[in-house]
C-alpha positions, -999 to +999 in steps of 0.1 A: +766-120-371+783-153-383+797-169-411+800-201-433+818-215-466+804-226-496+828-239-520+858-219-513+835-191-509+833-173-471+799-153-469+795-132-435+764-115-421+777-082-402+742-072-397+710-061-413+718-061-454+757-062-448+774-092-458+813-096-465+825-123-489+859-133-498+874-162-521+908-159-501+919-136-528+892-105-534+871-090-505+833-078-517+811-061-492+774-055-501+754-029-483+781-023-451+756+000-429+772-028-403+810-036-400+829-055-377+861-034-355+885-031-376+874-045-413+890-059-440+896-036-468+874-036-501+881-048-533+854-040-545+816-029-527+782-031-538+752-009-532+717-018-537+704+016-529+709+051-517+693+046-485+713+056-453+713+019-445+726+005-478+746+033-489+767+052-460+789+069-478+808+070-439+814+031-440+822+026-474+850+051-471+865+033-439+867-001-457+878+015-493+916+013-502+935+029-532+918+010-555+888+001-544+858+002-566+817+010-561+795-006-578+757+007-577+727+027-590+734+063-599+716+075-568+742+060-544+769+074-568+765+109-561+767+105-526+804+095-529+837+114-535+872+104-542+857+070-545+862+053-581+820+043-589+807+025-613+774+029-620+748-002-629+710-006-638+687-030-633+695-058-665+731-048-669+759-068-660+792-058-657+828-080-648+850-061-625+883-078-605+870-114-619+837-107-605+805-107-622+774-088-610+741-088-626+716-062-611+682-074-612+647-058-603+641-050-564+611-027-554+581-024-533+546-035-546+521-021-522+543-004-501+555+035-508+600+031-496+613+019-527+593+023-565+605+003-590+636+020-603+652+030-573+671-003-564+685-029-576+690-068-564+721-085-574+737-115-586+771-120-578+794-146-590+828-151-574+848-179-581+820-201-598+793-192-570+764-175-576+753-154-546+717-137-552+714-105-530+673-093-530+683-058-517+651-037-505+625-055-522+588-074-516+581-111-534+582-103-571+572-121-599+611-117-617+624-136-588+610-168-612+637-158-635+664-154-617+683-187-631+704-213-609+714-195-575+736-208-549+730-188-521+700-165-516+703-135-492+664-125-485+649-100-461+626-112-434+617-076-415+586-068-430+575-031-433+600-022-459+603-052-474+593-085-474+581-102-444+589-138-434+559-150-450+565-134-484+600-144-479+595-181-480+578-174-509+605-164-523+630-187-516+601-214-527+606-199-559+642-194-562+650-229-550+691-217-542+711-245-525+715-224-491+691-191-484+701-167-456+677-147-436+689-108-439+672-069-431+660-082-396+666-075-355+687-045-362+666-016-365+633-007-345+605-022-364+622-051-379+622-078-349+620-110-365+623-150-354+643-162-387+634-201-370+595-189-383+608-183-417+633-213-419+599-233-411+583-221-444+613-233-465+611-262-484+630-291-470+654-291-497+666-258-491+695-255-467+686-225-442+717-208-431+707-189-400+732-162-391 
């Protein structure tokens, strides 16, 4: 866990794919399998998957409010009740509480967890910064058109997703101003050493190590 600011922005890594992120005004959680005691309530939460560790319908229930709103593929959709969801596919982009979120392709290539389809990356922009989460995904060749990114949140675990290799690559390719190693040292099977990966990164990268 641990936080920084960028621009007004506050992005914090609760664990594995869980980030909060608040301008001072709205509160966005993506993937909360991991919360803090006591979290802040949503504005709004996004899902990059159904999986049990993107998509607990359990968490996002203790951090919703009255008005909170979902924002994910279908799959995680119908996993929810009394929730207000709004449903989004890869190449849509939707504004919702002066946020806008692009999903953008996230899927295994050689490996069997998640077929193109089933996920989704996204690209979030709160108050003029543009936060690119990968979501469950390996080094993919749309990554090269993802556009200016701030911050890039990329997994480093390996076996479901990139490893910190393929990771680099990634953020090679992306060039953000500051990448964050996520998807690591949480769950059996993902132990990583993010200082391996922030080694791979190009110098004019900022890493962010959480």
């Amino acid at each position: 866990m641990g936080e920084f600011e960028y621009k007004g922005v506050a992005i914090e890594w609760l664990g594995h794919a869980s980030f909060r992120i608040t301008d001072g005004n709205k509160v966005v959680y993506i993937d909360p399998y991991v919360l803090d005691d006591n979290p802040a309530k949503a504005d709004v939460v996004i899902t990059t998957h159904e999986h049990f560790d993107h998509c607990p319908p359990d968490k996002i229930n203790e951090i919703a409010k009255e008005d909170t709103i979902v924002v994910g593929p279908r799959g995680c959709g119908s996993k929810l009740t009394g929730i207000e969801f709004h449903p989004i596919s890869e190449g849509e982009e939707v504004e919702i509480k002066d946020l806008r979120i692009k999903a953008v392709p996230a899927y295994n290539i050689d490996k069997p967890f998640h077929p193109k389809g089933l996920g989704i990356g996204v690209v979030l922009e709160i108050n003029g910064v543009k936060i690119y989460h990968a979501g469950d995904t390996d080094f993919i060749p749309e990554m090269k058109n993802l556009g200016e990114i701030d911050i890039a949140l990329l997994p480093i675990g390996g076996t479901y997703t990139m490893d910190v290799e393929d990771a680099a690559k990634a953020a090679n390719v992306i060039k953000p101003k500051v990448v964050v190693p996520m998807h690591y040292n949480y769950l059996e099977g993902l132990e990583r050493n993010p200082e391996d990966f922030k080694k791979l990164v190009d110098d004019s990268i900022e890493v962010k190590i959480l």
